[in-house]
VEXNUTI-188679 format. One line per 4 residues: number of its first residue (from 1); their letters; for each residue x, y, z of C-alpha. Coordinates in nm, 4 decimals. Layout:
NUM> a> X:Y:Z | ...
END
This chain:
1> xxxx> -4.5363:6.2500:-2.3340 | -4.2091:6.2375:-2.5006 | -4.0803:5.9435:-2.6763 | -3.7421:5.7653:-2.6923
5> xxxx> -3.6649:5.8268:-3.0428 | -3.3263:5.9504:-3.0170 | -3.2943:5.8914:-2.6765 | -3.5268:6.0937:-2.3971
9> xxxx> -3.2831:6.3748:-2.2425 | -3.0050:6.3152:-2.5455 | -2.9625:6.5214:-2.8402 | -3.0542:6.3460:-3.2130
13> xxxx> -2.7221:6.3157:-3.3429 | -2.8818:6.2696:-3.7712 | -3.1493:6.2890:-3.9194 | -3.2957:5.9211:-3.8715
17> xxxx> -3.2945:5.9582:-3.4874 | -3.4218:6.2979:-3.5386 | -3.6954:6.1244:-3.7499 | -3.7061:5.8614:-3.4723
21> xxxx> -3.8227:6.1378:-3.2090 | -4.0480:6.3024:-3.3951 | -4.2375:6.0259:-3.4418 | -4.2629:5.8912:-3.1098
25> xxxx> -4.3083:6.2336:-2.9869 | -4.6118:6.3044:-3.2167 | -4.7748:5.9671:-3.1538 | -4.8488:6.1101:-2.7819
29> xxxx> -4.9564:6.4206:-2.9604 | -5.2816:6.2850:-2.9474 | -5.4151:6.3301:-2.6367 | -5.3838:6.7033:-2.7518
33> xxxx> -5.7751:6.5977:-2.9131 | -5.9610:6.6893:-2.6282 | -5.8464:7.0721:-2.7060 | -5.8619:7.0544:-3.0503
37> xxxx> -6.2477:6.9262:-3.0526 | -6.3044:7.2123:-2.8173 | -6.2136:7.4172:-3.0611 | -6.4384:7.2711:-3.3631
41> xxxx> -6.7025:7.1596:-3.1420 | -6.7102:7.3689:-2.7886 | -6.9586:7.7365:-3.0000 | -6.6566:7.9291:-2.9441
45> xxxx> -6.6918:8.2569:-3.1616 | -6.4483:8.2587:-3.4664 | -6.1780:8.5169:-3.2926 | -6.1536:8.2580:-2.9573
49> xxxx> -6.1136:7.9726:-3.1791 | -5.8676:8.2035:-3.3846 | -5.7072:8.2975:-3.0831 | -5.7408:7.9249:-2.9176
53> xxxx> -5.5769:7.7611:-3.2421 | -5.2407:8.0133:-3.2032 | -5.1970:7.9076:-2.8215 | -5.2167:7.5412:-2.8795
57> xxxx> -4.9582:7.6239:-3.1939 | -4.7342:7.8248:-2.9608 | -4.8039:7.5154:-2.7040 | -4.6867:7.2183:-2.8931
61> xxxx> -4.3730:7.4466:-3.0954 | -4.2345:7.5283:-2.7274 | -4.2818:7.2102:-2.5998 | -4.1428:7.0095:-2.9285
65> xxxx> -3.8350:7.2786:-2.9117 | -3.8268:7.1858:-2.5411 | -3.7767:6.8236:-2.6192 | -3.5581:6.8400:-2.9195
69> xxxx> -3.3158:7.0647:-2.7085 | -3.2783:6.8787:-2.4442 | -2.9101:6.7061:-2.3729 | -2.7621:7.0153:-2.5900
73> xxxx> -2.5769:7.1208:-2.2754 | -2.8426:7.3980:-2.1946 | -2.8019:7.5197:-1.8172 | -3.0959:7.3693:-1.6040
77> xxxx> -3.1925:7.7455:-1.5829 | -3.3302:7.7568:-1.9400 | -3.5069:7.4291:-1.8973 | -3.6932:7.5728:-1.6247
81> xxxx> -3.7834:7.8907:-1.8068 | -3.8863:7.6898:-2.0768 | -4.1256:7.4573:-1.8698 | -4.2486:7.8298:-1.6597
85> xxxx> -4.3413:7.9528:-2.0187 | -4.5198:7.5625:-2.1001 | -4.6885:7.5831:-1.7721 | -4.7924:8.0114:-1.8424
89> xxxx> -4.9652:7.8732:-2.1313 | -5.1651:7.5759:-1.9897 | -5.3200:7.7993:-1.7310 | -5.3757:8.0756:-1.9675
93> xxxx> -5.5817:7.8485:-2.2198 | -5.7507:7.6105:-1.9467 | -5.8705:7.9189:-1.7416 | -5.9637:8.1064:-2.0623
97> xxxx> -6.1344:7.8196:-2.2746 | -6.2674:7.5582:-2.0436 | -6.1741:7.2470:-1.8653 | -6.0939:7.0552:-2.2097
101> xxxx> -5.7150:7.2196:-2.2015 | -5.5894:7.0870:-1.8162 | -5.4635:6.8145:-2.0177 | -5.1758:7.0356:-2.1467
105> xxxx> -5.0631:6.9925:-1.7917 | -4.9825:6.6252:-1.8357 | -4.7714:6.7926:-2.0875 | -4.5926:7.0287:-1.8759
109> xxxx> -4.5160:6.7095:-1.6234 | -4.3968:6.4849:-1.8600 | -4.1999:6.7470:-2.0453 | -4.0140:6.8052:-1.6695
113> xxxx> -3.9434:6.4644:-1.6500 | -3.7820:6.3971:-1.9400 | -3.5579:6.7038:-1.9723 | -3.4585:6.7780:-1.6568
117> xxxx> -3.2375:6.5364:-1.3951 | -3.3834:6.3605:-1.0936 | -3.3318:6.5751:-0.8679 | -3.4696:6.8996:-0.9786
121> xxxx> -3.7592:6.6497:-1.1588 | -3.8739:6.5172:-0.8239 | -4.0240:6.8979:-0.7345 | -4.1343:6.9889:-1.1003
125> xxxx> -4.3467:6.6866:-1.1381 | -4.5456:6.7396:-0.8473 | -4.5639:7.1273:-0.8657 | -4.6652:7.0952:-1.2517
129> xxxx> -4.9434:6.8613:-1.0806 | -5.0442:7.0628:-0.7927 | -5.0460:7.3879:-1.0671 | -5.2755:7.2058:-1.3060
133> xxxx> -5.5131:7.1291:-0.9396 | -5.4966:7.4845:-0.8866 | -5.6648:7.5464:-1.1855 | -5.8827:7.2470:-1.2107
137> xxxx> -6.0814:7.3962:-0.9261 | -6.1049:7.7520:-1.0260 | -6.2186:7.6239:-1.3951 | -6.6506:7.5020:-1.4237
141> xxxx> -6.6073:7.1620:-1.4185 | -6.2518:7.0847:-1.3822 | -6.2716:6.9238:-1.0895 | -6.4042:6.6076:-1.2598
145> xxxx> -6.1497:6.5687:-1.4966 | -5.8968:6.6388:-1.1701 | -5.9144:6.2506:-1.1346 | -5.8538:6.1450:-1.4848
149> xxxx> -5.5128:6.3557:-1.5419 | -5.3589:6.4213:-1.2069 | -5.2428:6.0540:-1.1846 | -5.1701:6.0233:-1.5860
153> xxxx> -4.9053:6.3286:-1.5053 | -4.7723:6.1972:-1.1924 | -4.7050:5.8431:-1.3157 | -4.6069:5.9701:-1.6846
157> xxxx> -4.3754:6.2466:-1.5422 | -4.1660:6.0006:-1.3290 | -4.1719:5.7138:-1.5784 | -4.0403:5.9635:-1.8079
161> xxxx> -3.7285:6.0171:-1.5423 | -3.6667:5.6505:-1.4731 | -3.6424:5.6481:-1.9111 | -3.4230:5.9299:-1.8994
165> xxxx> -3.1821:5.7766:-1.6761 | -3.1915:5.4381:-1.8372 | -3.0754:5.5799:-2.1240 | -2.8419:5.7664:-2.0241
169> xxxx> -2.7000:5.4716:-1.8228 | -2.7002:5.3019:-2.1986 | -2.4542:5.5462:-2.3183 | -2.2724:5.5583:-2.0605
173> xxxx> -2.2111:5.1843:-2.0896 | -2.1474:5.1945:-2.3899 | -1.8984:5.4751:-2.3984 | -1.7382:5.2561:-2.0777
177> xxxx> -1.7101:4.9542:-2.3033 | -1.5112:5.1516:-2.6004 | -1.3008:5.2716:-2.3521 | -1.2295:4.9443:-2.1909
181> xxxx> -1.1577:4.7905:-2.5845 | -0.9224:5.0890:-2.6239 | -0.7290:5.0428:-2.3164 | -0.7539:4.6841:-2.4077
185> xxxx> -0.6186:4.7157:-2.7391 | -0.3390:4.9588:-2.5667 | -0.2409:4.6649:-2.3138 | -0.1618:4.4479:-2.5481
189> xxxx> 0.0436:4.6658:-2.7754 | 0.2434:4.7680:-2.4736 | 0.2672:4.3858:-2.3812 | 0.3645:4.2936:-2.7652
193> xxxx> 0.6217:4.5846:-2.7010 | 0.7776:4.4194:-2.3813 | 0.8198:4.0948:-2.5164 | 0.9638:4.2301:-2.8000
197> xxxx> 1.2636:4.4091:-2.5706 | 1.2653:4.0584:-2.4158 | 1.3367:3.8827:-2.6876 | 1.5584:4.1419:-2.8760
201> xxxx> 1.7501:4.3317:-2.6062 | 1.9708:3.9991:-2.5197 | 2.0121:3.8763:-2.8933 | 2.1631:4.2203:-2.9835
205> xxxx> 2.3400:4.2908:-2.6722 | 2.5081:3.9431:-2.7746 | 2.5493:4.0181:-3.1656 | 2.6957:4.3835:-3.0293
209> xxxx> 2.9599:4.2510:-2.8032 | 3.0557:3.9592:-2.9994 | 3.1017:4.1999:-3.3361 | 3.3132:4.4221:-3.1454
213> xxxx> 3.5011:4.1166:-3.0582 | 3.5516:4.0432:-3.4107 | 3.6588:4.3261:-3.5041 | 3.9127:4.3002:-3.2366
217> xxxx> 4.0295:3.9963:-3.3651 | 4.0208:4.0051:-3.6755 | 4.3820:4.1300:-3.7766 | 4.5811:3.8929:-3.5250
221> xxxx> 4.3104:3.5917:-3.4998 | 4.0832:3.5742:-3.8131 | 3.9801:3.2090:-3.7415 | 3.8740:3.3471:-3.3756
225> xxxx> 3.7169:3.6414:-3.5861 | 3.5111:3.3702:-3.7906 | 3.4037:3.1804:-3.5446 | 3.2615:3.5208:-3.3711
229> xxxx> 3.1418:3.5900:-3.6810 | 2.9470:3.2285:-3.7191 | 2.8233:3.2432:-3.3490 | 2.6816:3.6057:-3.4350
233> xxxx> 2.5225:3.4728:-3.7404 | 2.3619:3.1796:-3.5138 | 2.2253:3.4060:-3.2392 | 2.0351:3.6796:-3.5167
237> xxxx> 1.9062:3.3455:-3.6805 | 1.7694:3.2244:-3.3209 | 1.6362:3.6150:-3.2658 | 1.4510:3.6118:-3.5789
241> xxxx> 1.2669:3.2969:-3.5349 | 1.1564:3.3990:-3.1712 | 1.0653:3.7520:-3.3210 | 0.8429:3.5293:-3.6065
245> xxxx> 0.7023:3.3173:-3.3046 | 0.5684:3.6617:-3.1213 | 0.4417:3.7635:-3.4177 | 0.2700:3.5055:-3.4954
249> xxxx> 0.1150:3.4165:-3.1841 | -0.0167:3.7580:-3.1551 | -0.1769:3.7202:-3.5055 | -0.3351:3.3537:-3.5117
253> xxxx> -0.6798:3.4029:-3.3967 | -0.8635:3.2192:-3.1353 | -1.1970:3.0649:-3.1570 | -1.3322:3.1522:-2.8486
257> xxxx> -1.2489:3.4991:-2.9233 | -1.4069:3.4998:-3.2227 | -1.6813:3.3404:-3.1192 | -1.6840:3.6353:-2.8465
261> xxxx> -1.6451:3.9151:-3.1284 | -1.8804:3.7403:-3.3454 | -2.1797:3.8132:-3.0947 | -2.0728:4.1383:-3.0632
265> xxxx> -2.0803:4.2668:-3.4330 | -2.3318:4.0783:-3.4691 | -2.5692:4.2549:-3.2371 | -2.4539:4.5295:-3.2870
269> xxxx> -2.5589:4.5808:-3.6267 | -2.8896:4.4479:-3.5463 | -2.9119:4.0897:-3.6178 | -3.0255:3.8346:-3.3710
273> xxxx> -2.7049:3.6224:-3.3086 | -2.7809:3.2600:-3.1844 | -2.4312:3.1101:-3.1114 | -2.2935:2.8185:-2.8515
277> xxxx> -2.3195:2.9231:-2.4646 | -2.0657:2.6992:-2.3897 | -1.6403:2.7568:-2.4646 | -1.5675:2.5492:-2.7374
281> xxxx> -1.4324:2.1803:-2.7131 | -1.1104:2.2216:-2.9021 | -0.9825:1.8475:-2.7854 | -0.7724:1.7008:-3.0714
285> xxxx> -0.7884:1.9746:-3.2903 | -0.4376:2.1326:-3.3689 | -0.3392:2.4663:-3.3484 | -0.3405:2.5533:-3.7495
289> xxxx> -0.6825:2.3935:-3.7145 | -0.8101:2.6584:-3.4657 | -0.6605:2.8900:-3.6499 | -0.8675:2.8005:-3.9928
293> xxxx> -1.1790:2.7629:-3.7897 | -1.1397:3.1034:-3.6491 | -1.0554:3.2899:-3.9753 | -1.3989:3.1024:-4.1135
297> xxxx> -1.6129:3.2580:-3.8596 | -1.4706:3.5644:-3.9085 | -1.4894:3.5822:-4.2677 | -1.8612:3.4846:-4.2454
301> xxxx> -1.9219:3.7324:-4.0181 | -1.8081:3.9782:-4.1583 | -1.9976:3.8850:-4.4743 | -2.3501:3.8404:-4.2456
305> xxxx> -2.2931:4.1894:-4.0995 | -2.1866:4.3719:-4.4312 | -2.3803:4.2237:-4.7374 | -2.6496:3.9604:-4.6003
309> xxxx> -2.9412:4.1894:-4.4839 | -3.0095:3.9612:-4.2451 | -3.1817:3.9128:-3.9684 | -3.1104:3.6416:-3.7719
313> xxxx> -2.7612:3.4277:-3.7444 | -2.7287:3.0844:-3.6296 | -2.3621:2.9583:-3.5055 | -2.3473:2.5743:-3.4564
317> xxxx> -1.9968:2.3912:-3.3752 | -2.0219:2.0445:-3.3690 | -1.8351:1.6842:-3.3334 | -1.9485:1.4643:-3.6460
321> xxxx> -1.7784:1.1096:-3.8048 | -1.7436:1.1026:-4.1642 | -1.5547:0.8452:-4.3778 | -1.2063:1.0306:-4.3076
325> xxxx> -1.2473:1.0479:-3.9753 | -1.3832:1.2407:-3.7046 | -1.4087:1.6252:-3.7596 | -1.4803:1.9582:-3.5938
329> xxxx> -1.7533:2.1451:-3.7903 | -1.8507:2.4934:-3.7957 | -2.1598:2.6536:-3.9542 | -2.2866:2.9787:-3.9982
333> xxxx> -2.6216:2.9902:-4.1381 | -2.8243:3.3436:-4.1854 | -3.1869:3.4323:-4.3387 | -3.0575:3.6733:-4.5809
337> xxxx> -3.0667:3.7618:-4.9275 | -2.7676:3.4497:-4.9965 | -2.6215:3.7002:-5.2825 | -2.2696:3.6415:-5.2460
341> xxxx> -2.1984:3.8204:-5.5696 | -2.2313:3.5466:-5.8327 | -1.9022:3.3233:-5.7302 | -1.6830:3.2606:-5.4530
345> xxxx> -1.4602:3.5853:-5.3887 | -1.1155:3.6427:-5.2628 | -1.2407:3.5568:-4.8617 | -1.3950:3.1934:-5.0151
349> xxxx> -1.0653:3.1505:-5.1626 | -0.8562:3.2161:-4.9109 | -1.0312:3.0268:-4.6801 | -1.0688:2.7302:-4.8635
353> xxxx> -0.6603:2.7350:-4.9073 | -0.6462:2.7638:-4.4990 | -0.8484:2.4818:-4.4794 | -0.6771:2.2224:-4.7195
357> xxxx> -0.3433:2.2974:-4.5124 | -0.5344:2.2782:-4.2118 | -0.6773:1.9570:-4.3676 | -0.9549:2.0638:-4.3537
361> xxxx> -1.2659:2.1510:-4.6101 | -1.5203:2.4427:-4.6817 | -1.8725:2.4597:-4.8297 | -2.0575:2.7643:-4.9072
365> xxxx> -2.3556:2.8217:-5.0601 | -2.7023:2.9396:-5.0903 | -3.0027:2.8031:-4.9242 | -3.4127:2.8353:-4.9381
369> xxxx> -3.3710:3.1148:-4.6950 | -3.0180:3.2929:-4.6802 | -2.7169:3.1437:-4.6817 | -2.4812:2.8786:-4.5297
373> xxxx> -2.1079:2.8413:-4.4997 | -1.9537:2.5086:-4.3238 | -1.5927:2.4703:-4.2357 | -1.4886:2.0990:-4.1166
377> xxxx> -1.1031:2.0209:-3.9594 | -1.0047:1.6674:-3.8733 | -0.9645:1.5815:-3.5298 | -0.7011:1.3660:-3.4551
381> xxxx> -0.7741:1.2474:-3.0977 | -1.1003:1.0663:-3.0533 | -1.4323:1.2399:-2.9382 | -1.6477:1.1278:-2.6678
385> xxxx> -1.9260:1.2135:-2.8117 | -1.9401:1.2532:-3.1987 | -2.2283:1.2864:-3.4465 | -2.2663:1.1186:-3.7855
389> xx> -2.2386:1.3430:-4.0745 | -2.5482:1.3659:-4.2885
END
């Protein structure tokens, strides 16, 4: 009865997953009454209870260890020892103090389940069930509480597998979606790098040759030289504008990316995002337009994920007329504390002045429960379907 703090068959990597564990683990720890009562309750003499106490001790220790251990690359050898020495001690204590203690069993079973793989599981589970029927019969009295734990260890023994495997399927996921970023952010630097050469290789082939030329020239010719000269100056002028144009298309962010990105961080650090399903309708907007509206969402964010404390985040874009015209408007609205440090900062600054040359406008600022910031960029082609600003 392990739980899925920390993940079931995965190490605890600090101390607030190891925290995590323990606490679902002890929750199930409960179930563990039935011996324990024995032991107040059951007229045991004071060295069996003494005695009694120590096993269940030594029971729960090895099978916490068992737990905690798990994923830390142990060969499947030690796991099994581990769960022969669990399952040693469930028949010792059910045959020696009664019927109450076949529920360590249910123990044993779930405690296969979750720290070994499915295919050496499949034949633990049941054998750690068949074991604990064994016993059941050659203990006064077991055999009615045969019905009440053979199917809780069956059922919680392979539910504990299918967990196992989900989570492990989690990480692996995950670790598959970091690697695709990397290789992702690797593409595009070897792309940036290509059309760089494009770009470059021709320009200074060209400013190479005609230099030589010059120089060539230049004793016998020097109004030939200065015209080579001129055209060489004309060509690294040309190759530095397309080098700016790379550049810069490489930089200007996108909307729909950041739209994209946005639900990513933003689940990612916990907060329940609640953005458009549908790719943004970017008719009529212009390019330096985008490119404000994108740094906005960004900014704010960044700002939700790092210094809200929220817990919910609410992206709207939207079509609205106002007296100068039609507009695009973004808002991001969250439910947290709204303390954006007592005045705008350097990101409110900066993208208010991205705005204004975008045309555009920016409002930021507290509300009843968190805080809202609202970019607006004109749109210079009409909408088909456009909202009246409040």
């Amino acid at each position: 009865m392990s739980g899925t703090g920390g993940g079931i068959g995965q190490r605890p990597e600090n101390n607030k997953q190891r925290l995590i564990k323990l606490m679902w683990t002890g929750i199930w720890l409960v179930y563990l009454s039935a011996p324990a009562n024995d032991l107040l309750h059951g007229g045991h003499s004071t060295g069996v209870r003494i005695l009694g106490w120590i096993g269940l001790c030594a029971f729960v220790t090895w099978y916490m260890l068992l737990l905690f251990r798990s994923g830390r690359g142990e060969r499947n050898k030690v796991v099994l020892a581990s769960l022969g020495v669990l399952a040693a001690q469930s028949t010792i204590l059910a045959l020696a103090l009664g019927r109450e203690w076949l529920v360590l069993f249910v123990y044993v079973s779930i405690a296969s389940g979750a720290a070994l793989p499915p295919r050496m599981a499949r034949w633990t589970i049941p054998g750690a069930s068949a074991l604990m029927t064994v016993v059941a019969l050659a203990t006064p009295g077991g055999k009615a509480f045969l019905a009440g734990l053979l199917i809780p260890a069956l059922l919680g023994g392979f539910a504990m597998t299918g967990v196992r495997e989900l989570v492990r399927t989690t990480v692996a996921l995950r670790e598959a979606r970091a690697t695709v970023a990397q290789l992702a952010a690797n593409e595009e630097r070897l792309r940036l790098a290509r059309d760089l050469h494009d770009l470059l290789g021709h320009s200074l082939s060209l400013i190479t040759l005609k230099s030589e030329l010059a120089g060539r020239m230049l004793p016998d010719h020097p109004d030939k030289a200065a015209q080579q000269v001129a055209d060489i100056e004309q060509v690294s002028r040309q190759a530095l504008v397309d080098v700016r144009e790379a550049v810069t298309g490489y930089r200007r962010p996108r909307l729909a990316a950041e739209l994209a990105g946005a639900k990513v961080a933003l689940t990612a650090a916990g907060v329940t995002a609640d953005l458009p399903a549908a790719e943004p309708d970017l008719t009529g907007v212009t390019e330096d337009g985008e490119t404000a509206l994108a740094w906005s969402l960004r900014e704010a964010i960044t700002n939700v994920v790092r210094h809200s404390g929220a817990g919910r985040c609410t992206v709207e874009l939207l079509r609205r007329q106002t007296l100068d015209g039609p507009v695009l408007e973004l808002s991001v609205e969250d439910n947290g504390s709204g303390d954006q440090g007592g005045g705008p900062g350097n990101g409110l600054t900066g993208l208010t002045e991205r705005l204004e040359k975008a045309g555009g406008t920016l409002d930021a600022a507290g509300t009843r429960h968190g805080f809202r910031l609202t970019a607006r960029v004109p749109v210079t082609a009409p909408a088909t379907a456009v909202e009246s600003a409040p």
